[in-house]
ZAMARGU-4260 file (C-alpha; in steps of 0.2 Angstrom, whole numbers, plus 5000, padded with zeros to 4 digits):
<rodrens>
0) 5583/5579/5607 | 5568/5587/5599 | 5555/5573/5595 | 5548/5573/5577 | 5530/5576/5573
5) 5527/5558/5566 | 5538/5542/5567 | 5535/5525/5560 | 5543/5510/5566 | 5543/5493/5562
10) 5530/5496/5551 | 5521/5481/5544 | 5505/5484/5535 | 5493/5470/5525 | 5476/5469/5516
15) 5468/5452/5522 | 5485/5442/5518 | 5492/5454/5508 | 5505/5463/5514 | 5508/5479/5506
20) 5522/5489/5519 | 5532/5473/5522 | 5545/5485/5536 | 5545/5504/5536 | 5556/5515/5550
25) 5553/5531/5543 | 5554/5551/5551 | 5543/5564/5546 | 5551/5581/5550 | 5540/5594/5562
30) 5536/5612/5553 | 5540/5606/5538 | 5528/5603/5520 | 5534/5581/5518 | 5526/5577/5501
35) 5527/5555/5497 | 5528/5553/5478 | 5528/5534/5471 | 5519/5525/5456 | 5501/5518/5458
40) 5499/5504/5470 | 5516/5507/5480 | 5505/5510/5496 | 5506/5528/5498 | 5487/5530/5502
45) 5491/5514/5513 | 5503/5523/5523 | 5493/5539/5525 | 5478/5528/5530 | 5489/5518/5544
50) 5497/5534/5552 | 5476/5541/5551 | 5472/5526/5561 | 5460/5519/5547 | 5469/5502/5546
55) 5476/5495/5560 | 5495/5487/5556 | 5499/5470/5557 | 5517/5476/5567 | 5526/5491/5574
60) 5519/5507/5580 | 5514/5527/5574 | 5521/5538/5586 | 5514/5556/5585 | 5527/5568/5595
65) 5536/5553/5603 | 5519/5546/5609 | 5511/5528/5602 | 5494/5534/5593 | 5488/5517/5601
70) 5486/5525/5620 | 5476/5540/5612 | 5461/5541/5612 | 5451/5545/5594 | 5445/5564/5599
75) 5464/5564/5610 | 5471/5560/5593 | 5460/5571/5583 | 5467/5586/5594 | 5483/5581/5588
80) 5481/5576/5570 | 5470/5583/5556 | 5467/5568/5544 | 5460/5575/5525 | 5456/5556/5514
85) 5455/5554/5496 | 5440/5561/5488 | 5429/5565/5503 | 5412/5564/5502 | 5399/5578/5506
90) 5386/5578/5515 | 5369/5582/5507 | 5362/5597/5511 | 5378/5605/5520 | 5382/5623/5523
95) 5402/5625/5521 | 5400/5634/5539 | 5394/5618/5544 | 5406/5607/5538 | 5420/5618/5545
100) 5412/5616/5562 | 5414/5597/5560 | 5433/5602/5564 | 5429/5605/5581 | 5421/5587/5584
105) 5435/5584/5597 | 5434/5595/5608 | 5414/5593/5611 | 5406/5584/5625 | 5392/5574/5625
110) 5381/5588/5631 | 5387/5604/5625 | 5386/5613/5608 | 5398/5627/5599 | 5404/5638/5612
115) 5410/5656/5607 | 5428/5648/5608 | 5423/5635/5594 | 5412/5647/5583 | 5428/5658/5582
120) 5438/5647/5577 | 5428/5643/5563 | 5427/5660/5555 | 5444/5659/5557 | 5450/5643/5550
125) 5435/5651/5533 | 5445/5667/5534 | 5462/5658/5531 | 5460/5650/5518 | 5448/5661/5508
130) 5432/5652/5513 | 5422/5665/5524 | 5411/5675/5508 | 5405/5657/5504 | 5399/5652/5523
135) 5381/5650/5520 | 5382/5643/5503 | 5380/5622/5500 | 5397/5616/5499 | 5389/5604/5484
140) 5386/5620/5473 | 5405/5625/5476 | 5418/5623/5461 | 5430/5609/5466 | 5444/5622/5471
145) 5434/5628/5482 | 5427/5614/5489 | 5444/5608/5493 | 5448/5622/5503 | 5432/5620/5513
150) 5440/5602/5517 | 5456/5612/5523 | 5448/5624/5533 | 5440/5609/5542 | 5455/5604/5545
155) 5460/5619/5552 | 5446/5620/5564 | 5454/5605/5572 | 5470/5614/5578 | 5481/5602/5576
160) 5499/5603/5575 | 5500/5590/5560 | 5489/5590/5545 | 5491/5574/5534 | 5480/5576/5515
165) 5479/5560/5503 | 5480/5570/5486 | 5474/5585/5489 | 5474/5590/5472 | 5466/5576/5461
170) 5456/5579/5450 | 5457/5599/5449 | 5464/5609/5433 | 5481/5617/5432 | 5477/5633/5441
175) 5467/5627/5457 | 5481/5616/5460 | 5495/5628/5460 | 5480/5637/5470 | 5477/5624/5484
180) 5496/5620/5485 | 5499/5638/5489 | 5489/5639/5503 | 5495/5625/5510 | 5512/5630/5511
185) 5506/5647/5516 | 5499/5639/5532 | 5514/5628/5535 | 5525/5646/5535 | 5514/5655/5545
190) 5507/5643/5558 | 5522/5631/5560 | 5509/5616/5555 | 5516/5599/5549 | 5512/5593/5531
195) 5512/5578/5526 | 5505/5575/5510 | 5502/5561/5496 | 5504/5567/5479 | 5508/5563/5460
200) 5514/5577/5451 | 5529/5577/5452 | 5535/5595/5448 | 5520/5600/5459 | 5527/5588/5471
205) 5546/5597/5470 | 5542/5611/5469 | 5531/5615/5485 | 5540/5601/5496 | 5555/5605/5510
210) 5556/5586/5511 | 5551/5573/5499 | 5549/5553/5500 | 5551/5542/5486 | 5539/5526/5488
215) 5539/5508/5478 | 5533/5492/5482 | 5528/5498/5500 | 5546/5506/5502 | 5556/5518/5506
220) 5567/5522/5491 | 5574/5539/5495 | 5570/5553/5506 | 5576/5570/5508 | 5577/5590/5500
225) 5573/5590/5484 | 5587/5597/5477 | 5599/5582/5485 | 5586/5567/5481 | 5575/5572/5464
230) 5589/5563/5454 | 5589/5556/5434 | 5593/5537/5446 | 5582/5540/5458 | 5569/5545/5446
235) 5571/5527/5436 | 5571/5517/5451 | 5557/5524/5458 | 5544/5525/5444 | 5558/5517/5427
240) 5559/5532/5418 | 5572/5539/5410 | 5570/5559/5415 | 5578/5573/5410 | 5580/5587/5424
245) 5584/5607/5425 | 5585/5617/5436 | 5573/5631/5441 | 5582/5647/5443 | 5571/5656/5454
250) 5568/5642/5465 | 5583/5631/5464 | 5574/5614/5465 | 5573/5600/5451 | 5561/5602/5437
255) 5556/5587/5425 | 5555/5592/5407 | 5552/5577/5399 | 5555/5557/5401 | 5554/5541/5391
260) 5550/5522/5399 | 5567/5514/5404 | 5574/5501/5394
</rodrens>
């Protein structure tokens, strides 16, 4: 049986005595783009920071490729899984060459530098996604497009068979959205990586995903393609909306045109 790239089980997760992921079992496909949608406050970023091993669960375990993420090691887990938060922040003073070279953290000792192999990784995680023109500028002076594909590409410099982003597209207009979105599922086709991201446009959210999870209340409300499990019910369970749906016809996944608060 091929083991999957992440698996949560017996998930329970809490803030303090809060518990905010009361029991999760939940699967996330290998070489595929899983997007989690949900309203505010359902625990995605939660979720996203538990598998990251930023909060440490109250029960159950992560297991990335059928191994508990507890017997790892953080540069041992680093090699495996490429973590991008929320909002992150930037360094001052940084060159975008030298925040992509953070990516290669992992596989440093504690005496050597960038070797040749490291070095060409970089420029080619910066050619990948765009990147390589603005090497030697600050990555404070870049426009919040491209600064996020700086973050990716640091990402990318990690090497890693999973790469798990907590709303990569806040904050950024229409365009650099579709932009960012792109790339991502570009890399996913062309490199076999694992996605899994935290996202709340919706349609963005449909329409880039081969797997989508619907979150409430630190639950797992419905999970699967798209086109089986974007649904008018599923839509007012998860978010109580009353939403109406078409079609796209070059695509063939679920679009939402409009919606009104549930009764």
């Amino acid at each position: 049986m091929k083991r999957q790239s992440i698996e949560l089980h017996n998930l329970q997760v809490s803030y303090d005595k809060t518990i905010v992921i009361p029991k999760l079992d939940l699967v996330i496909p290998s070489g595929k783009v899983t997007i989690i949608i949900g309203p505010n406050g359902c625990g995605k970023s939660t979720l996203l920071k538990t598998i990251g091993r930023m909060i440490t669960p109250r029960r159950g375990e992560v297991l990335l490729n059928g191994e508990s993420i507890r017997a790892l090691s953080p540069k041992e887990a680093a090699r495996r899984m490429a973590v991008l938060p929320q909002s992150p922040v930037i360094p001052e003073g940084l060159l975008v060459r030298e925040l992509i070279a953070y990516g290669r953290y992992p596989y440093q000792s504690s005496m050597g530098g960038l070797k040749k192999d490291d070095l060409e990784i970089i420029d080619w995680a910066m050619k990948s996604t765009g990147v390589y023109e603005f090497a030697d500028r600050l990555v404070a002076e870049l426009s919040g497009g491209q600064r996020q594909r700086v973050w990716i590409s640091m990402t990318l410099a990690q090497k890693t068979d999973i790469l798990v982003l907590d709303e990569p597209t806040t904050y950024l207009d229409m365009a650099n959205q579709l932009e960012i979105l792109t790339l991502l599922r570009i890399l996913n086709r062309s490199l076999g990586v694992t996605l899994l991201i935290v996202m709340h446009e919706l349609n963005n959210a449909v329409k880039f995903a081969d797997h989508i999870i619907g979150m409430k209340a630190g639950e797992i409300l419905f999970a699967g393609q798209p086109g089986q499990v974007i649904t008018k019910e599923n839509l007012k369970g998860l978010y109580d909306i009353n939403a109406a749906l078409q079609i796209d016809e070059e695509g063939g996944y679920p679009v939402c045109i409009n919606y009104e608060l549930a009764n």
